[in-house]
C-alpha positions as CSV (number, residue, x, y, z in Angstrom):
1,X,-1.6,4.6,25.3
2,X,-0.7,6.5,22.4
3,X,2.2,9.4,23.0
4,X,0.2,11.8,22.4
5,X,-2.2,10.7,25.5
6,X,0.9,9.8,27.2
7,X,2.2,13.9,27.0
8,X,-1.6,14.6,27.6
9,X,-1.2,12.8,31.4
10,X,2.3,14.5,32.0
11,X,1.2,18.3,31.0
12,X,-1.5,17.6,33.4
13,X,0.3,16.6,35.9
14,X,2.8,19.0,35.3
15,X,1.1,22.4,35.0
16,X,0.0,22.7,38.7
17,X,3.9,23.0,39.6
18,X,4.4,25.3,36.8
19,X,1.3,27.5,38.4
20,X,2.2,27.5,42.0
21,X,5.3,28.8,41.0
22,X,4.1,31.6,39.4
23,X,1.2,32.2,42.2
24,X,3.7,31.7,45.6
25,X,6.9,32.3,44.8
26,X,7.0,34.5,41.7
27,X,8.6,37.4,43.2
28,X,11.5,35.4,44.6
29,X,14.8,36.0,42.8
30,X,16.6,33.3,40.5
31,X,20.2,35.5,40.5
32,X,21.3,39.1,39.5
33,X,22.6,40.8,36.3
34,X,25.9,41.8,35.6
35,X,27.0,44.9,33.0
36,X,29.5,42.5,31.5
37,X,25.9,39.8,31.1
38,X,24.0,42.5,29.3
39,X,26.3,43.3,27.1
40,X,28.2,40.3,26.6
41,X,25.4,38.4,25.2
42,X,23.2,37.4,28.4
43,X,25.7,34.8,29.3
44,X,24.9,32.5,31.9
45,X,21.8,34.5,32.9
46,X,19.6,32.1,34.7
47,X,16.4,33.4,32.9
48,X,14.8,30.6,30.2
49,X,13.1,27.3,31.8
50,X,13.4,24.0,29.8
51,X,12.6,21.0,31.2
52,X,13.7,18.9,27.7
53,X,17.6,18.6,28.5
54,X,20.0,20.6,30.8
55,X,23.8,21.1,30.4
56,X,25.5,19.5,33.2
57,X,29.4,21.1,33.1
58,X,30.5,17.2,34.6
59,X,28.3,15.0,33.0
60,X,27.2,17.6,29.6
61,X,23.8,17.3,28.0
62,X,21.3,15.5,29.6
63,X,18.3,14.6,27.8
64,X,14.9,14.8,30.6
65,X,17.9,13.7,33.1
66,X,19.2,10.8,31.1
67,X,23.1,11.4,30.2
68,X,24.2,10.2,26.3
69,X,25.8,7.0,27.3
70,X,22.4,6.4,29.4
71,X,20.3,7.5,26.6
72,X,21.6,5.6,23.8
73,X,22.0,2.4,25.9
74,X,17.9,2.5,27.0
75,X,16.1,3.7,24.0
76,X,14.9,0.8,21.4
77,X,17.3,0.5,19.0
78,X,16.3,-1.5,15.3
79,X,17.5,-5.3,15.1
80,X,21.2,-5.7,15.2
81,X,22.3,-1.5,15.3
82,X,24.0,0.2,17.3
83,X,22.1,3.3,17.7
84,X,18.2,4.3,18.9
85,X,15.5,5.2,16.6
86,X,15.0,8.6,16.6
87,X,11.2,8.2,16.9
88,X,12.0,6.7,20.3
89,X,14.0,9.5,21.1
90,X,11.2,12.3,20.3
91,X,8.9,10.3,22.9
92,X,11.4,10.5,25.6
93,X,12.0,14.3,24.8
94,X,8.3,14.8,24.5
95,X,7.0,12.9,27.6
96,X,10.5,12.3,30.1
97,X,9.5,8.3,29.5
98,X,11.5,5.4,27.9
99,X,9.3,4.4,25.4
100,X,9.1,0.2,24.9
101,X,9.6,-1.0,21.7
102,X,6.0,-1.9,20.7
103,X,5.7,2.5,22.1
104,X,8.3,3.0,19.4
105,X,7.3,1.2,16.4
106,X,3.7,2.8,17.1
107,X,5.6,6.1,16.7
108,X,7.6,5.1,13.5
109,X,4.8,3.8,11.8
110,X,2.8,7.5,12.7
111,X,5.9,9.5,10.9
112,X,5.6,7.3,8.2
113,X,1.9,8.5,7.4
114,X,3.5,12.4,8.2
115,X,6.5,12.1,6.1
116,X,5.2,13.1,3.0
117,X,6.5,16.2,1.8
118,X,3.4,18.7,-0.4
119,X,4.8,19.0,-4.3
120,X,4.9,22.6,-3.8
121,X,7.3,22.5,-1.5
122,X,10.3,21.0,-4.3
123,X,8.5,23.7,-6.6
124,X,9.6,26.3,-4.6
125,X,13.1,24.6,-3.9
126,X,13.4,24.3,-8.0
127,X,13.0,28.3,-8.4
128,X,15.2,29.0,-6.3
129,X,19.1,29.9,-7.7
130,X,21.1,26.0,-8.1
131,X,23.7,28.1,-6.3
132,X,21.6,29.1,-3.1
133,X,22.8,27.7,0.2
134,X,21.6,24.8,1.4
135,X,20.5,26.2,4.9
136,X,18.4,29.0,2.8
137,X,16.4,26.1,0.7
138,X,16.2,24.2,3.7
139,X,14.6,27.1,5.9
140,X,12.5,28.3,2.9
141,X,11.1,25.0,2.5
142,X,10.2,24.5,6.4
143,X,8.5,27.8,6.1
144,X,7.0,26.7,2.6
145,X,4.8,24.4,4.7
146,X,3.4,27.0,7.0
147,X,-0.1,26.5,4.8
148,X,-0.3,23.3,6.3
149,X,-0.2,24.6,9.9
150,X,-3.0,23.1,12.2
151,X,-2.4,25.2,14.9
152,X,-2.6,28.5,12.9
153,X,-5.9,26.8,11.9
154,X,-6.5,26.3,15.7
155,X,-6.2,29.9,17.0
156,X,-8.4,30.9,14.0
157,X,-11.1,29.4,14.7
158,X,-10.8,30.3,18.5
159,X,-8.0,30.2,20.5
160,X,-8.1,28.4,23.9
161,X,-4.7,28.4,25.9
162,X,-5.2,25.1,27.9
163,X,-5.6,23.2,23.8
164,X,-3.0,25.2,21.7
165,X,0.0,22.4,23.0
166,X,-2.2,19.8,20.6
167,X,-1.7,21.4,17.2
168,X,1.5,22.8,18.1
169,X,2.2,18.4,18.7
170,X,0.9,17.8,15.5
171,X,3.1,20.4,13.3
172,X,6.4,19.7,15.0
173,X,5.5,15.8,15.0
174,X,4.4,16.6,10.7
175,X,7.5,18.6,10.7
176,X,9.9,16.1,12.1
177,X,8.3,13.4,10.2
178,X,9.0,14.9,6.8
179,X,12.8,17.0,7.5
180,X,15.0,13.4,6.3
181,X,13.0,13.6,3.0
182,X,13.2,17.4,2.6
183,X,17.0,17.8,3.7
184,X,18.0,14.6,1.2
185,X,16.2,16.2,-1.4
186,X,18.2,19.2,-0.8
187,X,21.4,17.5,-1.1
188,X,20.8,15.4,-4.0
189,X,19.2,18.3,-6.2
190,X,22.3,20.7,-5.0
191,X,25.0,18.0,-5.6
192,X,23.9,15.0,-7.2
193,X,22.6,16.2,-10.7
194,X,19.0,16.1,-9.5
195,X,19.0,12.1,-9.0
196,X,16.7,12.0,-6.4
197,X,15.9,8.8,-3.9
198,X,12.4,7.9,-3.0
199,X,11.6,7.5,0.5
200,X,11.6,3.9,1.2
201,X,9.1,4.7,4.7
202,X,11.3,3.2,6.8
203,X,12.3,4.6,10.2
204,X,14.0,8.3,10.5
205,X,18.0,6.9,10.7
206,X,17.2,4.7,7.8
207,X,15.1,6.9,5.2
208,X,17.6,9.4,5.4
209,X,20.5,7.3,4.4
210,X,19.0,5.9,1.6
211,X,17.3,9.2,0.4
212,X,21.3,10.4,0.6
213,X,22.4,7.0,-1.2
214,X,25.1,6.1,1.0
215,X,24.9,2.6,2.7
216,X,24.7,1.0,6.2
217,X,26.2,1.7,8.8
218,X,25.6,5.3,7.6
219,X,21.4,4.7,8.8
220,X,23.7,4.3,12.2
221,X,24.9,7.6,11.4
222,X,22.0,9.4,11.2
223,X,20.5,8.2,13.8
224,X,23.2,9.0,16.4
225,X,23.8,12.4,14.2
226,X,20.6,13.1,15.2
227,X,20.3,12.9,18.3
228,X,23.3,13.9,19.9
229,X,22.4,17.5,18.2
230,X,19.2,17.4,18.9
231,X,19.0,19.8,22.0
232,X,21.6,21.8,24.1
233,X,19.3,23.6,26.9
234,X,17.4,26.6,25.5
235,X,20.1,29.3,25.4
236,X,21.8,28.6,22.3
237,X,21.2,30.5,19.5
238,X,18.9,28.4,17.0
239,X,16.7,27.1,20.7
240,X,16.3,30.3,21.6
241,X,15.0,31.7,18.2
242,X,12.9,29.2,18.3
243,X,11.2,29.7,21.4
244,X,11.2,33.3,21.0
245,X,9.5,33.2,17.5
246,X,6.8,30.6,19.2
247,X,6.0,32.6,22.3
248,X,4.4,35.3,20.0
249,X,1.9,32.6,19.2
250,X,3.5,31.4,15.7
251,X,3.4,28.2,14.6
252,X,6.2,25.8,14.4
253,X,6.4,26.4,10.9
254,X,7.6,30.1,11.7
255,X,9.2,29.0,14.5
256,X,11.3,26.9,13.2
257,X,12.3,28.3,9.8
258,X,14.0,30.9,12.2
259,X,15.7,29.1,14.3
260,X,17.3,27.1,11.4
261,X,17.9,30.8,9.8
262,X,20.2,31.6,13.6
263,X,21.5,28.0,12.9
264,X,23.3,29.1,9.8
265,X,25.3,31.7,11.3
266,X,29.3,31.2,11.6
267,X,29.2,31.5,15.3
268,X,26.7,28.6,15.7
269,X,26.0,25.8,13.3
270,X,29.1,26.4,11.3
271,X,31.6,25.0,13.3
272,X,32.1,21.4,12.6
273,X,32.7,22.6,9.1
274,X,35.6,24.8,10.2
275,X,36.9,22.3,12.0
276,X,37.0,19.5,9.7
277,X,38.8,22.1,7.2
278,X,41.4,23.1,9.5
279,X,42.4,19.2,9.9
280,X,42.9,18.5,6.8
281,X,44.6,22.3,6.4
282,X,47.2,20.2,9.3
283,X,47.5,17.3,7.0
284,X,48.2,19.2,4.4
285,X,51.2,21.3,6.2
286,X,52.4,18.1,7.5
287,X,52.6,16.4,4.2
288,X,50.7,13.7,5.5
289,X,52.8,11.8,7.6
290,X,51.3,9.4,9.9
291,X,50.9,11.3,12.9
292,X,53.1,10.8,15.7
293,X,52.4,12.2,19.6
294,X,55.9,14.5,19.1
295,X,54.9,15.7,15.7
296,X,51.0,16.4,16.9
297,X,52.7,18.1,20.4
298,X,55.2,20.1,18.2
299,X,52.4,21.4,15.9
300,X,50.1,22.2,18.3
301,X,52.6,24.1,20.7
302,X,53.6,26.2,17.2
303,X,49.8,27.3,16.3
304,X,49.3,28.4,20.0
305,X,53.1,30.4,19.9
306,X,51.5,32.1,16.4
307,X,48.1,33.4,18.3
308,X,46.2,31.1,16.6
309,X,43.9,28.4,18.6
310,X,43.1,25.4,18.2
311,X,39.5,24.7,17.0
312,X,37.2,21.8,18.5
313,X,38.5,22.0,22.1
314,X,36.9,24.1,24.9
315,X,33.8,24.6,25.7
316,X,31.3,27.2,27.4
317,X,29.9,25.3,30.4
318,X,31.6,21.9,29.9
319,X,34.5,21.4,32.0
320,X,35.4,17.7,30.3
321,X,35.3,16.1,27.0
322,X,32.1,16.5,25.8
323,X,30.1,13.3,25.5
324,X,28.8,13.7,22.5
325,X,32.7,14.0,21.1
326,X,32.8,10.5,22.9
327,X,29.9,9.1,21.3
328,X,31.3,9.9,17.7
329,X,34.9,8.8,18.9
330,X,33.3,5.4,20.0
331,X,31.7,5.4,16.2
332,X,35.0,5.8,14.3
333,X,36.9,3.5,16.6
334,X,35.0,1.4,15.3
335,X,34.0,2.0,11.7
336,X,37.0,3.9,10.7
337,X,40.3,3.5,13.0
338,X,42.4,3.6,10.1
339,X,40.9,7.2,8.4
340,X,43.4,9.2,8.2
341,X,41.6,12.2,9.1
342,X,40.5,10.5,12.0
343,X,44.1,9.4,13.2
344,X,45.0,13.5,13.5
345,X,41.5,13.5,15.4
346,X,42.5,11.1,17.9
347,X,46.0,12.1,18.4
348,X,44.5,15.9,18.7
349,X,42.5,14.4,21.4
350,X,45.6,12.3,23.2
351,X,47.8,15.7,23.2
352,X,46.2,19.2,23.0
353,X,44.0,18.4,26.4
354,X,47.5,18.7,28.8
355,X,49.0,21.2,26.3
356,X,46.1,23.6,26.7
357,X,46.3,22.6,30.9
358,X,50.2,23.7,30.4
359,X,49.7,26.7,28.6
360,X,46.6,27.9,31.2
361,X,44.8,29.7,29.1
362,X,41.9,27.4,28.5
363,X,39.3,26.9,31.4
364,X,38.5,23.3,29.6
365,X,40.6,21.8,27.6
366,X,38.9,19.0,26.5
367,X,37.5,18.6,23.0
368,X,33.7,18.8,22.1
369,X,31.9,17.6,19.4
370,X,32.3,19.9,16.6
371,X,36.0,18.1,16.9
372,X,34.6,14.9,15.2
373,X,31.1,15.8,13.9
374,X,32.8,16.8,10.2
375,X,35.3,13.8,10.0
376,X,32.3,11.1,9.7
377,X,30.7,13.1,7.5
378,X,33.4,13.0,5.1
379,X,34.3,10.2,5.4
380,X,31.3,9.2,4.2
381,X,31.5,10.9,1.2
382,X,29.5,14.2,2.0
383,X,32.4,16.1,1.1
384,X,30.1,19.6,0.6
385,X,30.7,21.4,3.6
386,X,27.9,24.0,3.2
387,X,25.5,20.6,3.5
388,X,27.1,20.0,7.4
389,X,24.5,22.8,8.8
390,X,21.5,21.1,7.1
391,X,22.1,17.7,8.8
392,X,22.6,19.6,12.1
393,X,19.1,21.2,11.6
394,X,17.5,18.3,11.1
395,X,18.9,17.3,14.5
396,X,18.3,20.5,16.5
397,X,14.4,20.5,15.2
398,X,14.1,17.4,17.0
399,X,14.2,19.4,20.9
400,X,13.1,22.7,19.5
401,X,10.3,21.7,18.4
402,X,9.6,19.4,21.7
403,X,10.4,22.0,23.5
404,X,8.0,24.6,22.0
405,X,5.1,21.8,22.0
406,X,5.5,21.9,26.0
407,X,6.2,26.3,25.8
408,X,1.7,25.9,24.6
409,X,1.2,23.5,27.0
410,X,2.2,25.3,30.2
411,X,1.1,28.4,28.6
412,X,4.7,30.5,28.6
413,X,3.9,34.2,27.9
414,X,5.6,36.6,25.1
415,X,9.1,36.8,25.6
416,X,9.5,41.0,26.4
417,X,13.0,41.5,28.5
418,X,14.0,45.1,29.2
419,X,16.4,47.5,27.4
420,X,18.8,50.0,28.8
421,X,20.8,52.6,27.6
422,X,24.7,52.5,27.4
423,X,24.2,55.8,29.5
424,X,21.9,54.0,31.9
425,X,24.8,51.4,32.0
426,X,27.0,53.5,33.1
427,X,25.1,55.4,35.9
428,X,24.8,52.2,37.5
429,X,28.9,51.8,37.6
430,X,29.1,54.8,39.1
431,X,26.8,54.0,41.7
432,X,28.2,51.0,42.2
């Protein structure tokens, strides 16, 4: 059974639940709103349903209830690596099943037939500015494809609700298949003279490595990249774009050009960058001594006296380290224990947890995964931190676009909340 029959069989068995809650119990209430909510963002307002990952605050992200360490461990991973094919990991978002291997090379060898990339689409990368940012090309040349869209081509000819998740399948899955290729080409046009890498049609982790010209175990690199920022519930910024864009019927092209566009803001896909440059800002101050658990505890005690924070720990929802820290942590232990930037990571990691505990300000303490995301990176020789944010894209299309695949399939309406005034606001304090 091919995936696509296989997320046939679960949107059919999936809708009736979908339905029944809507028909019996759609009046019954899923929490309240506070002034401090509507203001403040619409945090933790219970109002978006995914069923593609959910953010446990003990156990962080799980992906369709598998944690990372489970996930990694059961997907098929290629002959003597370390980390899943991506491929595999789209079939488990998409359908909730671990795919076998024969499932996955199936899927591997169908993104090799997606994964070229129209001409046009480097034409209109070429006229743009050499000095436009890489998330800008990368967005304009996801929404450069939209000609190709076959479910904009589906609701022209006549749309029918219970179809529209199959072409919505097809573009994310031709999406997906060509993003290594597109975000490469990016790179090595921006900031390798225009050398460009053919695609050697291999699987996702290993195309983009060599497309980027940096060697094993960097296809390793990719593929856990990938995936462990792939999806993060659908509240954050880039997920929710995404979805919103989609639920007024607009194709994934659309849908996801915008979400990379709320991806490339400074208060989302920007930190790892900011990260990696304040550690090497510390290395610098500290001349570059080897660090030591009473120079890291004296540091770190002297930004927090000054006001300043420290960036890469804490976290929303989470309330531990975040496991996909741990999974990169696990990486550099062993690929690159003796890094020097990573030695400041991991004594960051050994002292600033109980310091923050000590201090109290910090309802978790732990680090998350913006705290080690930039350090492989560079270590790898991607040393253009402007690039970081691509790479992250090409992850988070990966449950954006599985998740607006299954938004067609069970049919969610227009996204429409309500407005009120500041006025109204505060009529309703007064009341209260």
């Amino acid at each position: 059974m091919s995936l696509k029959e296989k997320l046939f069989e679960k949107i059919q068995e999936h809708r009736p639940r979908t339905t029944r809650l809507l028909k019996e119990f759609g009046g019954v209430k899923v929490g309240e709103v506070t002034i401090d909510q509507a203001i403040g963002g619409a945090r933790g307002v219970r109002c978006l349903v995914t069923d593609i990952s959910y953010l446990d605050p003990m156990e962080g992200i799980r992906f369709r209830g598998y944690t990372i360490p489970e996930t990694m461990a059961a997907l098929p991973k290629p002959e003597g690596k370390d980390y899943p094919y991506v491929e595999g990991f789209w079939y488990l978002l998409l359908t909730g099943d671990i795919p076998t291997m024969e499932e996955t090379l199936e899927l591997v060898e169908d993104f090799k037939k997606r994964s070229e990339v129209p001409s046009y689409v480097y034409d209109v990368l070429k006229a743009l500015p050499k000095d436009t940012h890489p998330m800008v090309m990368f967005s304009s040349a996801i929404l450069a494809m939209q000609k190709e869209s076959k479910f904009t081509a589906f609701y022209n000819k006549g749309f029918n609700k219970m179809d529209a998740w199959d072409s919505m399948y097809e573009d994310s899955t031709d999406i997906l298949a060509r993003l290594p290729e597109i975000a490469a080409f990016i790179y090595r046009y921006k900031y390798k003279g225009g050398d460009i890498i053919a695609n050697p049609k291999s699987d996702m982790g290993t195309n983009f490595a060599t497309m980027m010209g940096i060697d094993a175990p960097y296809d390793d690199v990719a593929r856990m990249y990938f995936i462990l920022h792939s999806d993060h519930e659908s509240g954050n910024a880039s997920a929710h774009t995404t979805h919103l864009v989609a639920s007024t019927l607009s194709d994934a092209y659309y849908s996801l050009s915008a979400g990379m566009n709320a991806l490339a803001g400074p208060l989302h896909g920007l930190a790892n960058q900011e990260v990696l440059g304040w550690l090497q800002n510390v290395i610098k101050k500290l001349d570059g001594v080897e660090p030591t658990e009473e120079i890291m505890k004296k540091f770190v005690w002297e930004t927090l006296n000054s006001g300043a924070v420290i960036p890469g720990f804490g976290h929303a929802v989470l309330r531990k380290t975040d496991p996909r820290y741990q999974s990169q942590r696990e990486f550099c232990e062993k690929h690159l224990p003796d890094d020097k930037i990573f030695k400041y990571v991991d004594m960051l990691y050994r002292v600033v947890p109980d310091i923050l505990v000590e201090q109290g300000k910090a309802k978790n303490p732990w680090p998350n995964v913006d705290a080690q995301s930039g350090v492989i990176q560079w270590f790898y020789g991607i040393t253009e931190y402007d690039f970081y944010t691509v790479m992250f894209g090409v992850g988070r299309a990966i449950g954006v676009l599985a998740n607006i695949t299954w938004d067609r399939a069970l049919g969610y309406a227009l996204e429409r909340p309500k407005s009120l005034t500041t006025a109204m606001l505060e009529d309703i304090a007064k009341k209260a």
